[in-house]
BAKE-401000 format. One record per atom (N, C-alpha, C): residue number from 1; atom name; x negated, y negated, z. Coordinates in nm, 4 decimals. Example, Ala and Ser with C-alpha at 12.3 -4.5 7.8 and 13.67 -1.06 7.14 Angstrom:
<nodes>
<node><n>1</n><atom>N</atom><xx>-1.3190</xx><yy>0.5690</yy><zz>0.7800</zz></node>
<node><n>1</n><atom>CA</atom><xx>-1.2300</xx><yy>0.4500</yy><zz>0.7800</zz></node>
<node><n>1</n><atom>C</atom><xx>-1.3200</xx><yy>0.3300</yy><zz>0.7800</zz></node>
<node><n>2</n><atom>N</atom><xx>-1.2850</xx><yy>0.2250</yy><zz>0.7080</zz></node>
<node><n>2</n><atom>CA</atom><xx>-1.3670</xx><yy>0.1060</yy><zz>0.7140</zz></node>
<node><n>2</n><atom>C</atom><xx>-1.2900</xx><yy>-0.0030</yy><zz>0.7870</zz></node>
</nodes>
This chain:
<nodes>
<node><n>1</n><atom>N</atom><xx>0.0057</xx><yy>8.3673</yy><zz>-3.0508</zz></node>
<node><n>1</n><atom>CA</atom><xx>0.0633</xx><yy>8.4961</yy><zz>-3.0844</zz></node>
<node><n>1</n><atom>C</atom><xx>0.2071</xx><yy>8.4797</yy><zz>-3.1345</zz></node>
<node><n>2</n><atom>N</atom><xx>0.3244</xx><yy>8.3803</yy><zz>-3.0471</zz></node>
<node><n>2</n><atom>CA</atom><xx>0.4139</xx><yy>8.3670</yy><zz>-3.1010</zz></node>
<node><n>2</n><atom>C</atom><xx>0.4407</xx><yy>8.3298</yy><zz>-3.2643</zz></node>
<node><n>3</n><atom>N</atom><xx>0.3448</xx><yy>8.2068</yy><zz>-3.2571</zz></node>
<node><n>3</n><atom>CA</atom><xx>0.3953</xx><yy>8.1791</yy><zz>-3.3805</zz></node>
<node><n>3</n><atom>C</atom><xx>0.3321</xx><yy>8.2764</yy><zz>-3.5078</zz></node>
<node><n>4</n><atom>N</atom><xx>0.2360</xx><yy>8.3324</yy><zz>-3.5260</zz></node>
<node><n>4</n><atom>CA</atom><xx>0.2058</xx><yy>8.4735</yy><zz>-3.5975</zz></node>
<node><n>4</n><atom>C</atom><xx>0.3278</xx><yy>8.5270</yy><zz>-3.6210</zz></node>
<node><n>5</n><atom>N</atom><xx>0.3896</xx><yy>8.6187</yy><zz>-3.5425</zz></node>
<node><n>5</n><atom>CA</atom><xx>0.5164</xx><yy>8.6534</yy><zz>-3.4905</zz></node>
<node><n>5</n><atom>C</atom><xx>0.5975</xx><yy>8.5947</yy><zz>-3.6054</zz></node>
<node><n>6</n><atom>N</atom><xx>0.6320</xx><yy>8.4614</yy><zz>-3.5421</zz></node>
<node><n>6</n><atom>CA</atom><xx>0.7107</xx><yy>8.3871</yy><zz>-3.6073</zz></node>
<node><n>6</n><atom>C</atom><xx>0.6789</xx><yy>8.3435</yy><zz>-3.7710</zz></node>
<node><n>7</n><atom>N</atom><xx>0.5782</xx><yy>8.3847</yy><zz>-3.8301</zz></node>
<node><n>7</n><atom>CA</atom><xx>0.5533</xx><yy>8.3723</yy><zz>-3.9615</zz></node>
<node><n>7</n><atom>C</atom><xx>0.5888</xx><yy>8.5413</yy><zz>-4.0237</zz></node>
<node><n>8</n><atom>N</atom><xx>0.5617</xx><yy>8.6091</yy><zz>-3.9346</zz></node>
<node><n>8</n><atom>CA</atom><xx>0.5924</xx><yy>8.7454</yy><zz>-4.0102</zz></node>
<node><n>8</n><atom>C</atom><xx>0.7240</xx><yy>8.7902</yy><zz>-4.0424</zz></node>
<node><n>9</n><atom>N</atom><xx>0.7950</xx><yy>8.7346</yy><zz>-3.9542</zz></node>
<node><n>9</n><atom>CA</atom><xx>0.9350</xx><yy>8.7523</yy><zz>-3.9628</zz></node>
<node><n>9</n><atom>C</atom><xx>1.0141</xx><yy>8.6506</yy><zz>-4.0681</zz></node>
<node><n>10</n><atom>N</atom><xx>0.9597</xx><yy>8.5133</yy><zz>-4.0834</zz></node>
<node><n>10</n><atom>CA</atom><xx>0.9992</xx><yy>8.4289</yy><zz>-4.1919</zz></node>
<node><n>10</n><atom>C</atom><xx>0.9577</xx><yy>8.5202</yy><zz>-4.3034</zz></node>
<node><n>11</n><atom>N</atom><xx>0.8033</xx><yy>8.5336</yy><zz>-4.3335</zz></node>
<node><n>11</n><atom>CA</atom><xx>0.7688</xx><yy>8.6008</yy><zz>-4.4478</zz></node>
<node><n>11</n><atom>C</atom><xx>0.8607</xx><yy>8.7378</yy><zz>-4.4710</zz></node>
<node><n>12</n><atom>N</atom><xx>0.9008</xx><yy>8.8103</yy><zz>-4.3793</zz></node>
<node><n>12</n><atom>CA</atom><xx>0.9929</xx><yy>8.9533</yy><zz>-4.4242</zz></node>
<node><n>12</n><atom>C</atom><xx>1.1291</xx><yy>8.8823</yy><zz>-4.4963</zz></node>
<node><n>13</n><atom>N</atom><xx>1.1798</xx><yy>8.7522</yy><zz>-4.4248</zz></node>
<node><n>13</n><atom>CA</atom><xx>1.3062</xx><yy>8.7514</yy><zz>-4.4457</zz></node>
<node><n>13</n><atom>C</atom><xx>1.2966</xx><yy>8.6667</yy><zz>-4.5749</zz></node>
<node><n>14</n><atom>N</atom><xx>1.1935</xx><yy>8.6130</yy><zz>-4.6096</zz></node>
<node><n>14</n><atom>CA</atom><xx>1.1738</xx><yy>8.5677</yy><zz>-4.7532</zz></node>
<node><n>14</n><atom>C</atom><xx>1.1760</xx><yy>8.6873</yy><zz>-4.8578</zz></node>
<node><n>15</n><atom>N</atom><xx>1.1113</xx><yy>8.8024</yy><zz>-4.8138</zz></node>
<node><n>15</n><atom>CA</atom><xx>1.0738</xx><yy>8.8418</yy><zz>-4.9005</zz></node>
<node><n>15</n><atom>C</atom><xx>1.2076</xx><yy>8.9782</yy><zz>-4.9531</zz></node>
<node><n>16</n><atom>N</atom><xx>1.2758</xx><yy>8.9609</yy><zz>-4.7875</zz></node>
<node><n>16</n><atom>CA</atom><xx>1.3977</xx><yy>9.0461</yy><zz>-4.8462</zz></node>
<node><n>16</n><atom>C</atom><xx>1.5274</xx><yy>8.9714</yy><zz>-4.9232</zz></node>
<node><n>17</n><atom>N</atom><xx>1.4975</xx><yy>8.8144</yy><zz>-4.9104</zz></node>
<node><n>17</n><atom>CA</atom><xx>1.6015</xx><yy>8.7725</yy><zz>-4.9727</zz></node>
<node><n>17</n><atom>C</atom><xx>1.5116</xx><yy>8.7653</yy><zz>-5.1788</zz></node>
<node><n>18</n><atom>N</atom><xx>1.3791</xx><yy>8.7520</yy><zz>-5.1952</zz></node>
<node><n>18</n><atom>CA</atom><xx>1.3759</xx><yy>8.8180</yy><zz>-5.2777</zz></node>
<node><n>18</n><atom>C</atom><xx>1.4105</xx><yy>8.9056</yy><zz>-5.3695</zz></node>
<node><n>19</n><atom>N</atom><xx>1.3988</xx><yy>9.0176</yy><zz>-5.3097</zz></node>
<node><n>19</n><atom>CA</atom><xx>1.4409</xx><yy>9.1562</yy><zz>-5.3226</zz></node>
<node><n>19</n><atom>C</atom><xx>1.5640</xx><yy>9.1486</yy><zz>-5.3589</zz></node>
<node><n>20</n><atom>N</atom><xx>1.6868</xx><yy>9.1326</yy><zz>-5.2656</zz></node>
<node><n>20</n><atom>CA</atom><xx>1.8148</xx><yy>9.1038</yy><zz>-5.3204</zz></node>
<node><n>20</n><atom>C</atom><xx>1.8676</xx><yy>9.0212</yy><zz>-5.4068</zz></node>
<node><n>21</n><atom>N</atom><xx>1.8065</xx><yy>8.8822</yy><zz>-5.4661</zz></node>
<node><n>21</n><atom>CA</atom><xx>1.8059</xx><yy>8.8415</yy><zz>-5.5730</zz></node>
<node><n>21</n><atom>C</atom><xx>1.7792</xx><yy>8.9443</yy><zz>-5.7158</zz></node>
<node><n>22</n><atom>N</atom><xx>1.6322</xx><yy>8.9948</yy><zz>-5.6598</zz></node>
<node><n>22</n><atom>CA</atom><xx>1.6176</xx><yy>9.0929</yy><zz>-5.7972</zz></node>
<node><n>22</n><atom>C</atom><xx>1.7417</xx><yy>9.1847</yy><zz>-5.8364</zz></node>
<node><n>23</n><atom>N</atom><xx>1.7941</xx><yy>9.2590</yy><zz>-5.7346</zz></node>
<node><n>23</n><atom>CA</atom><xx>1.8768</xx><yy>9.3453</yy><zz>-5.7321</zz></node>
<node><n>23</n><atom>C</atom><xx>1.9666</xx><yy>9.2804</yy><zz>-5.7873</zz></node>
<node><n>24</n><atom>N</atom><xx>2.0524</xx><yy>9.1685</yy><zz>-5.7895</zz></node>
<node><n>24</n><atom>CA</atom><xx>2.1558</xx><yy>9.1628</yy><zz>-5.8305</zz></node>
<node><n>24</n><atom>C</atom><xx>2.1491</xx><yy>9.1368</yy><zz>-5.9729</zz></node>
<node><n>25</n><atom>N</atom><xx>1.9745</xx><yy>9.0388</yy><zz>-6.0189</zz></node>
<node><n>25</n><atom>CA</atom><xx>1.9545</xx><yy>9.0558</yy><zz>-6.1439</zz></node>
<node><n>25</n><atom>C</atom><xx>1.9552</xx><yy>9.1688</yy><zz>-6.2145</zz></node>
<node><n>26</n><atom>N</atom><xx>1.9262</xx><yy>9.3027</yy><zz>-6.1827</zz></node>
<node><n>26</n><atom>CA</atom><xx>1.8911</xx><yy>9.4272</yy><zz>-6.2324</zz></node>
<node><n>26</n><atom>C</atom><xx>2.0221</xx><yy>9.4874</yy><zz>-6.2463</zz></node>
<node><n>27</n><atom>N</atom><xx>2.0991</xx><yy>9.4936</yy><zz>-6.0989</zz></node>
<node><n>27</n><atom>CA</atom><xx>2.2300</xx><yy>9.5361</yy><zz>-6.1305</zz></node>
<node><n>27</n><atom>C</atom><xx>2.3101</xx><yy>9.4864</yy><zz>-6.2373</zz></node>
<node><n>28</n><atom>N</atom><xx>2.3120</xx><yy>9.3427</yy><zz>-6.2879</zz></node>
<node><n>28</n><atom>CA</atom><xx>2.4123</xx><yy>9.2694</yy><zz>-6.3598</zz></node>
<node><n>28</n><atom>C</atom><xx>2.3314</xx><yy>9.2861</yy><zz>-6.5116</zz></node>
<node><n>29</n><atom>N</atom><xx>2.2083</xx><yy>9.3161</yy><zz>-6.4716</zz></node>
<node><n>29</n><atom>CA</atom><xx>2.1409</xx><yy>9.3659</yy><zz>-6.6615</zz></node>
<node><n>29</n><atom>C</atom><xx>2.2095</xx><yy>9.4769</yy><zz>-6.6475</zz></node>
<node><n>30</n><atom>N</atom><xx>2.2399</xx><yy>9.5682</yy><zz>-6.5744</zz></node>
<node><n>30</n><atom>CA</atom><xx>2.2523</xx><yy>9.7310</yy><zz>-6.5630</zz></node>
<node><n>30</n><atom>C</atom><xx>2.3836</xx><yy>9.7201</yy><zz>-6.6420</zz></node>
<node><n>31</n><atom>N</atom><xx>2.4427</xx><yy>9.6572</yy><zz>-6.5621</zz></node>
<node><n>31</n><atom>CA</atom><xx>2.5790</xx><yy>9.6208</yy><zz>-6.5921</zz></node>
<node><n>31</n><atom>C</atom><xx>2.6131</xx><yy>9.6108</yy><zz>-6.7257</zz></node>
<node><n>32</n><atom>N</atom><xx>2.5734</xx><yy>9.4463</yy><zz>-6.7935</zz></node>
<node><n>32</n><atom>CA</atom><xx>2.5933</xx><yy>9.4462</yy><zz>-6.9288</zz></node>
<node><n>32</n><atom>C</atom><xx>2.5532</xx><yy>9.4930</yy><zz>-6.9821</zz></node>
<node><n>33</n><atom>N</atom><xx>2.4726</xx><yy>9.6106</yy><zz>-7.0236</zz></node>
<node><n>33</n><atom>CA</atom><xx>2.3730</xx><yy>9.7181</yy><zz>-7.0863</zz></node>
<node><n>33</n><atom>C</atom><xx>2.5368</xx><yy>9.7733</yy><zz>-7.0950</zz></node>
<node><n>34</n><atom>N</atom><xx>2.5600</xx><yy>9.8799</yy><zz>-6.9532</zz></node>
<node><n>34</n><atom>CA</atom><xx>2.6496</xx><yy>9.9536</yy><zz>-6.9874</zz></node>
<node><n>34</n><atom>C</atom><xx>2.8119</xx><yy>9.9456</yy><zz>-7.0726</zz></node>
<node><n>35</n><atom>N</atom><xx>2.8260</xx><yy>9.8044</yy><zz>-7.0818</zz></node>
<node><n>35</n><atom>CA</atom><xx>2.9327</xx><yy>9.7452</yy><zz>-7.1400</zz></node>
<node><n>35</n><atom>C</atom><xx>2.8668</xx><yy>9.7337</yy><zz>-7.2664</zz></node>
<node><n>36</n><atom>N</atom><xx>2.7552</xx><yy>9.7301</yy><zz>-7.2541</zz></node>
<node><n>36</n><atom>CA</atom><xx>2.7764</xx><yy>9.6828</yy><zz>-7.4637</zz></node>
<node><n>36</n><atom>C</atom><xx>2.7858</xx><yy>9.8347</yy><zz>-7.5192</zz></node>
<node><n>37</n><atom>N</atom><xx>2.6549</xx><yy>9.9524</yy><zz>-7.4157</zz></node>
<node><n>37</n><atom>CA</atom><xx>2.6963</xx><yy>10.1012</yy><zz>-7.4646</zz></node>
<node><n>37</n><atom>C</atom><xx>2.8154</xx><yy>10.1090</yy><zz>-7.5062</zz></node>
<node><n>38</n><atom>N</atom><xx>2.9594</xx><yy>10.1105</yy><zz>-7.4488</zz></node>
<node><n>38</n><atom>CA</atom><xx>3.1031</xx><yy>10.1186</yy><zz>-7.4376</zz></node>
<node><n>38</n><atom>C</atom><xx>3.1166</xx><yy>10.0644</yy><zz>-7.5361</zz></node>
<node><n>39</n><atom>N</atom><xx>3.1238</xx><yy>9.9329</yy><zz>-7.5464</zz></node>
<node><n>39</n><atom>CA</atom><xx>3.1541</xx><yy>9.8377</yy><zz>-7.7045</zz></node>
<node><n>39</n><atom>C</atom><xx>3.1153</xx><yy>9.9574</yy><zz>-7.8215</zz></node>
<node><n>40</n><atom>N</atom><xx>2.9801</xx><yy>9.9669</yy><zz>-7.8168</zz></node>
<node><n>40</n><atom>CA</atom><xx>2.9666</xx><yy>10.0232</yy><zz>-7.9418</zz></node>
<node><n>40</n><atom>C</atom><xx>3.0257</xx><yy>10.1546</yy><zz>-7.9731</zz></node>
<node><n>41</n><atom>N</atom><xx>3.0361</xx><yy>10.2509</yy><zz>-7.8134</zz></node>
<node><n>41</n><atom>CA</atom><xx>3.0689</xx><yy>10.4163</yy><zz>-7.8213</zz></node>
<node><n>41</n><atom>C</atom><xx>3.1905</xx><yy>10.3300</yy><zz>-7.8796</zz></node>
<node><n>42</n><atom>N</atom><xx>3.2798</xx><yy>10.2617</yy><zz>-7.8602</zz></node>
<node><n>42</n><atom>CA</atom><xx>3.4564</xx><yy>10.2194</yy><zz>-7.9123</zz></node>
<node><n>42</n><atom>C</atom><xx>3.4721</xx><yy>10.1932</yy><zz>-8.0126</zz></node>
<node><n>43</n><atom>N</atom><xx>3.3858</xx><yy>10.1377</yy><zz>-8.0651</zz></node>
<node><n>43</n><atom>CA</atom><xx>3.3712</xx><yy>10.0414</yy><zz>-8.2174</zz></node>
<node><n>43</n><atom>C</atom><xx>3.3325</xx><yy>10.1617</yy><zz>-8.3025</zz></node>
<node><n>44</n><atom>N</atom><xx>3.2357</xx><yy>10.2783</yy><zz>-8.2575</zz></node>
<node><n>44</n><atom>CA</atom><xx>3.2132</xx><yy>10.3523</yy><zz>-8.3430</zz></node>
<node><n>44</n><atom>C</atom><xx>3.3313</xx><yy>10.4860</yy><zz>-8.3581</zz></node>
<node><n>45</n><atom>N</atom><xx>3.3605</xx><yy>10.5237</yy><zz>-8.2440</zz></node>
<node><n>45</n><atom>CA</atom><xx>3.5456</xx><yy>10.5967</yy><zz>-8.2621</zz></node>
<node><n>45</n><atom>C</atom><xx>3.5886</xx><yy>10.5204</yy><zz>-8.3095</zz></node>
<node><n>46</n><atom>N</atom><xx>3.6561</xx><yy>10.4346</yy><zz>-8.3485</zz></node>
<node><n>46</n><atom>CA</atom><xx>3.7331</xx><yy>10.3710</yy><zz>-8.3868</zz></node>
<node><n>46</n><atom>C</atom><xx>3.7235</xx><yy>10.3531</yy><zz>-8.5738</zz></node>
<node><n>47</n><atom>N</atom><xx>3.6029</xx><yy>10.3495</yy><zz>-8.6125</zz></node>
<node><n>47</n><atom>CA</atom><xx>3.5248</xx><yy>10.3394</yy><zz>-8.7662</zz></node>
<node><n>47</n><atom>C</atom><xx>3.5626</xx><yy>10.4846</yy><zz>-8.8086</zz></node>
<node><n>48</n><atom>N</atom><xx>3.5215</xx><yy>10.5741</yy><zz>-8.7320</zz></node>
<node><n>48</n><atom>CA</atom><xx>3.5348</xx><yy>10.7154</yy><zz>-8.7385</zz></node>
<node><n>48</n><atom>C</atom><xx>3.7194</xx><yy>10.7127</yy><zz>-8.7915</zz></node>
<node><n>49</n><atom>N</atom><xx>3.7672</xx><yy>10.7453</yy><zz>-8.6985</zz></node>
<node><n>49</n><atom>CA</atom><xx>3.9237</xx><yy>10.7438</yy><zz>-8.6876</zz></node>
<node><n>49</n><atom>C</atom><xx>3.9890</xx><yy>10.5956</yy><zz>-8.8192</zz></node>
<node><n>50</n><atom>N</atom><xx>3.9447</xx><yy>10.5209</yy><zz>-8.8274</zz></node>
<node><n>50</n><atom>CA</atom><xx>3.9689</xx><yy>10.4726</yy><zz>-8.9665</zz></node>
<node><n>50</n><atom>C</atom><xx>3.8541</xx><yy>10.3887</yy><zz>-9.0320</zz></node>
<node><n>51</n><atom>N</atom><xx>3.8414</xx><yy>10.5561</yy><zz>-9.1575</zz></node>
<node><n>51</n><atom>CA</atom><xx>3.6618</xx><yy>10.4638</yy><zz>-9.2140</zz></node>
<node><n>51</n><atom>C</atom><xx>3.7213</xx><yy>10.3689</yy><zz>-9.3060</zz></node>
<node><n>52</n><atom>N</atom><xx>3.6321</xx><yy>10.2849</yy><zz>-9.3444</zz></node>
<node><n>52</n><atom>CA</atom><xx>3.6564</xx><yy>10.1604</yy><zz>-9.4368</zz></node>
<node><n>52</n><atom>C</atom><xx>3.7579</xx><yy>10.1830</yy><zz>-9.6142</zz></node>
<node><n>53</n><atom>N</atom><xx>3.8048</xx><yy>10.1020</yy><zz>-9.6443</zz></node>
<node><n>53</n><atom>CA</atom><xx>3.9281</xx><yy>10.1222</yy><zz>-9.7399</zz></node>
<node><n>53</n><atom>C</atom><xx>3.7806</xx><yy>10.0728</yy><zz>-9.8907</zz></node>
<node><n>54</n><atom>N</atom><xx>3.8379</xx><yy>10.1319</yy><zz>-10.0005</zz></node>
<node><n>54</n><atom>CA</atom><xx>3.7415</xx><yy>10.0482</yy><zz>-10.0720</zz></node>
<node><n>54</n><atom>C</atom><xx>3.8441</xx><yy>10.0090</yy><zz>-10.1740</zz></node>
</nodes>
């Protein structure tokens, strides 16, 4: 019985360190997603506020 026990609790703590791996992958895509949005919202005020010279 113990060791049952003792596999279920390895298997949870595997599977939550999982989990928090994903998360930080997802967060840090989340992340640079929202920084390139910004790049471009800036880059495109910025075109706006001075359009190209010909």
């Amino acid at each position: 019985m113990e060791a049952k026990k003792s596999n279920r609790v390895r298997e949870i703590l595997k599977l939550q360190y999982i989990l928090k791996k994903w998360e930080k992958v997802a967060n840090a895509s989340k992340q640079a997603n929202n920084n390139n949005n910004s790049n471009e919202e800036e880059k495109q005020a910025s075109e706006e506020d001075n359009p190209p010279q010909m």
